[in-house]
Backbone as numpy.savetxt, mean C-alpha at the origin, in Angstrom:
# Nx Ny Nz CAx CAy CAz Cx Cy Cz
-21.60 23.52 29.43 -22.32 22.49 28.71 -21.99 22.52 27.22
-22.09 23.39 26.90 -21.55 23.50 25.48 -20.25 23.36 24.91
-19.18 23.94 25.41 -18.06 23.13 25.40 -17.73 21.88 25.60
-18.53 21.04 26.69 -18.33 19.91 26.80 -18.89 18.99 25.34
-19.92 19.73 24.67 -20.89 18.80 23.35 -19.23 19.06 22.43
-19.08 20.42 22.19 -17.75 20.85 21.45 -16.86 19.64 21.39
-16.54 19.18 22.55 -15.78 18.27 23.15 -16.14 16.83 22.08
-16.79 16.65 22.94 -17.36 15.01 22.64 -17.64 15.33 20.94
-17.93 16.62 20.21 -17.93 16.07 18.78 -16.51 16.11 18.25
-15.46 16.80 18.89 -14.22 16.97 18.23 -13.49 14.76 18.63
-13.71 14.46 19.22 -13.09 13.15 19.57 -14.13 12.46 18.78
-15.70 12.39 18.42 -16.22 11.70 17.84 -15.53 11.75 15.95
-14.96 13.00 15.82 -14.69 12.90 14.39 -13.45 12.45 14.50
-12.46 12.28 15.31 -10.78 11.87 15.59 -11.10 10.77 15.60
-12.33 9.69 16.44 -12.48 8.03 16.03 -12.69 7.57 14.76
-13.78 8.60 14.13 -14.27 8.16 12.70 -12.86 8.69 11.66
-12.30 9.09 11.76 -10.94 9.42 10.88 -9.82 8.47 11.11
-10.07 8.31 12.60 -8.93 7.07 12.76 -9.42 5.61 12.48
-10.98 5.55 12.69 -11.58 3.79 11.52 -11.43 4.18 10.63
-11.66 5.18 9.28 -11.91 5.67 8.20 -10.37 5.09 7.57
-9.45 5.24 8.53 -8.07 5.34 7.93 -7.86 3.76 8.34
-7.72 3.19 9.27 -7.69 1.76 9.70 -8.18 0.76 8.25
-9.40 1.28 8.22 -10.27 0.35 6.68 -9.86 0.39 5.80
-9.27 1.73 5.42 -8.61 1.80 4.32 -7.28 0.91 4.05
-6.41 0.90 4.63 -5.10 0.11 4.59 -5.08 -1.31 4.55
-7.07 -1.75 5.46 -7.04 -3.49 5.69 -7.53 -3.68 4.22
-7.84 -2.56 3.39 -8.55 -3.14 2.15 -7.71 -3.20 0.87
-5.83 -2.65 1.50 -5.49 -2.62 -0.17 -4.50 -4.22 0.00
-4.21 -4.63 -1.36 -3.49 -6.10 -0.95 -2.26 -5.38 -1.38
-1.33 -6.59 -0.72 0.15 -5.96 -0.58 0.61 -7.57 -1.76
1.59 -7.21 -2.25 2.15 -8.24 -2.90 4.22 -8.32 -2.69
4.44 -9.26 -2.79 6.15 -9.91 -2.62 6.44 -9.71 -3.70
7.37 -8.59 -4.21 8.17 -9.18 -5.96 9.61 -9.82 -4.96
10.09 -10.90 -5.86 11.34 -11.39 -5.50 12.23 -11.38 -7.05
13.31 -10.65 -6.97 14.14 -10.01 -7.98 15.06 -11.65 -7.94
15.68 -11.47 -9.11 16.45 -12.68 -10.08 18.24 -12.81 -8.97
18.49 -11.84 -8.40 19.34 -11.61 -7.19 18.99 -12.06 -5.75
17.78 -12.22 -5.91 17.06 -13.14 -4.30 16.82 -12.00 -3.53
16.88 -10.63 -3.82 15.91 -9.78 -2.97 14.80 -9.68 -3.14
14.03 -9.06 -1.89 12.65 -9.41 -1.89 11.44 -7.67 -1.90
11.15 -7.23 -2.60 10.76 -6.18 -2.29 9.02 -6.47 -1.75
8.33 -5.22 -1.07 7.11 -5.42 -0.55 6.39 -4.17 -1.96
5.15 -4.42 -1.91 3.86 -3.67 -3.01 2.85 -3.01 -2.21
2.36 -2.00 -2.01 0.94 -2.02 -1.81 0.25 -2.09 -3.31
-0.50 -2.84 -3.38 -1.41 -2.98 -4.70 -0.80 -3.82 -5.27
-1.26 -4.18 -6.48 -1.02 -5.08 -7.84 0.03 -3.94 -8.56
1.43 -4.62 -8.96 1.59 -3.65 -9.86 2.15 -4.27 -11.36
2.18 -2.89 -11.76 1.43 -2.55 -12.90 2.90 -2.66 -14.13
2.34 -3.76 -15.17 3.42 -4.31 -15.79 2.94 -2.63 -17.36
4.32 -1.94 -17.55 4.26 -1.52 -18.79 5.43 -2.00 -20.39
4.53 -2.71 -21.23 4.64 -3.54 -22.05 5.62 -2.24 -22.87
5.44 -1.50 -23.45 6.63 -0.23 -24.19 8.35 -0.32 -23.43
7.91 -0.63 -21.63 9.45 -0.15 -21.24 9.77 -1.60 -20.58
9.14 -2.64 -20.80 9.23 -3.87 -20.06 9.84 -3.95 -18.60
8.70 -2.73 -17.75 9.35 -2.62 -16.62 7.81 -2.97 -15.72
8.08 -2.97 -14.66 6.87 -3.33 -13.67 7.00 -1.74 -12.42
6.06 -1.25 -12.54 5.74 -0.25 -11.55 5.02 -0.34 -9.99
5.46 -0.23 -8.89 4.57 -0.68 -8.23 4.88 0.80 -6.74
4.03 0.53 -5.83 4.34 1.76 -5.01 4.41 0.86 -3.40
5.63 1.48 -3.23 6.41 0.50 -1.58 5.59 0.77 -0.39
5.72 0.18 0.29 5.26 0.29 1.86 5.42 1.79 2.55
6.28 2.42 1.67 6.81 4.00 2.42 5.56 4.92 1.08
5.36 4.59 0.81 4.18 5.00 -0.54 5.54 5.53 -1.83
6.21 5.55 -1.81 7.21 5.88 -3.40 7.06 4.84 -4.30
6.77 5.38 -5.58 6.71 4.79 -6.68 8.23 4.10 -7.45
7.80 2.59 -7.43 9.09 1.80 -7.77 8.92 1.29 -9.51
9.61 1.57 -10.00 10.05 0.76 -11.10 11.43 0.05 -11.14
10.64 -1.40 -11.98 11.57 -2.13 -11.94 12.27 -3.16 -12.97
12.79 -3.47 -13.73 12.85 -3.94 -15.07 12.25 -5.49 -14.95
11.57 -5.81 -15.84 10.92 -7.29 -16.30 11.86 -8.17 -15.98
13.16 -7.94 -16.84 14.30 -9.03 -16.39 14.99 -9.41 -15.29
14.69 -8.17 -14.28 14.97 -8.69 -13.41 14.13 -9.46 -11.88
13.02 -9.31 -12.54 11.94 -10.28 -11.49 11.82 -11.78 -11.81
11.99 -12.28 -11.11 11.69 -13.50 -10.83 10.07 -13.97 -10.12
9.65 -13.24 -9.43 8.08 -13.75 -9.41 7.80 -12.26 -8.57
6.20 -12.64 -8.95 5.68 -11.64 -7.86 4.28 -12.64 -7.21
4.32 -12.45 -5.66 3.15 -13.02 -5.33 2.20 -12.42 -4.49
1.01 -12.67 -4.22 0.12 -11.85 -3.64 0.28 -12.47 -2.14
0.17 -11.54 -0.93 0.80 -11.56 0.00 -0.63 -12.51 0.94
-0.27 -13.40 1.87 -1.81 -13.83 1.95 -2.42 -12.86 3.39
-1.34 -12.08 4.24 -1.87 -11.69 5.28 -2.61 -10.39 4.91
C-alpha cells in the first residue's frame, strides 16, 4: 500500500512538471526578424535593440543568444501563432 501512494505521488509531480513546463513555453511570444538578404530568423521573446553597438540581441528557438547588426535587419515581426 505504501509503495503504491509512493507511486501515484511520483507521477502526480511528473504531470505537474510536465503542465508547469507546457505553460511556460505557451506564454513566451516568438517573433520573425527578416535580414536585408531575405533570410528569416525565429526569436523567443522581444529582442533587445542595444543603441552603443547598433546591434539587436535576441535568443533562437535552440535557446543561444543571437546578435545581430541593425543594418542588417529589415523588419522584425511578432509571430501571431
Amino acid at each position: 500500500m505504501r509503495s503504491m501512494l509512493f507511486g501515484l505521488r511520483r507521477v502526480a509531480l511528473v504531470v505537474l512538471c510536465l503542465a508547469a513546463l507546457a505553460l511556460t513555453a505557451c506564454g513566451s511570444r516568438h517573433y520573425t526578424i527578416t535580414t536585408t538578404d531575405g533570410a528569416t530568423h525565429d526569436a523567443v521573446g522581444e529582442p533587445r535593440f542595444d543603441e552603443t553597438s547598433q546591434t539587436y540581441t535576441y535568443t533562437d528557438l535552440d535557446g543561444r543568444k543571437v546578435t545581430i547588426k541593425r543594418e542588417d535587419v529589415q523588419v522584425i515581426q511578432e509571430r501571431a501563432d
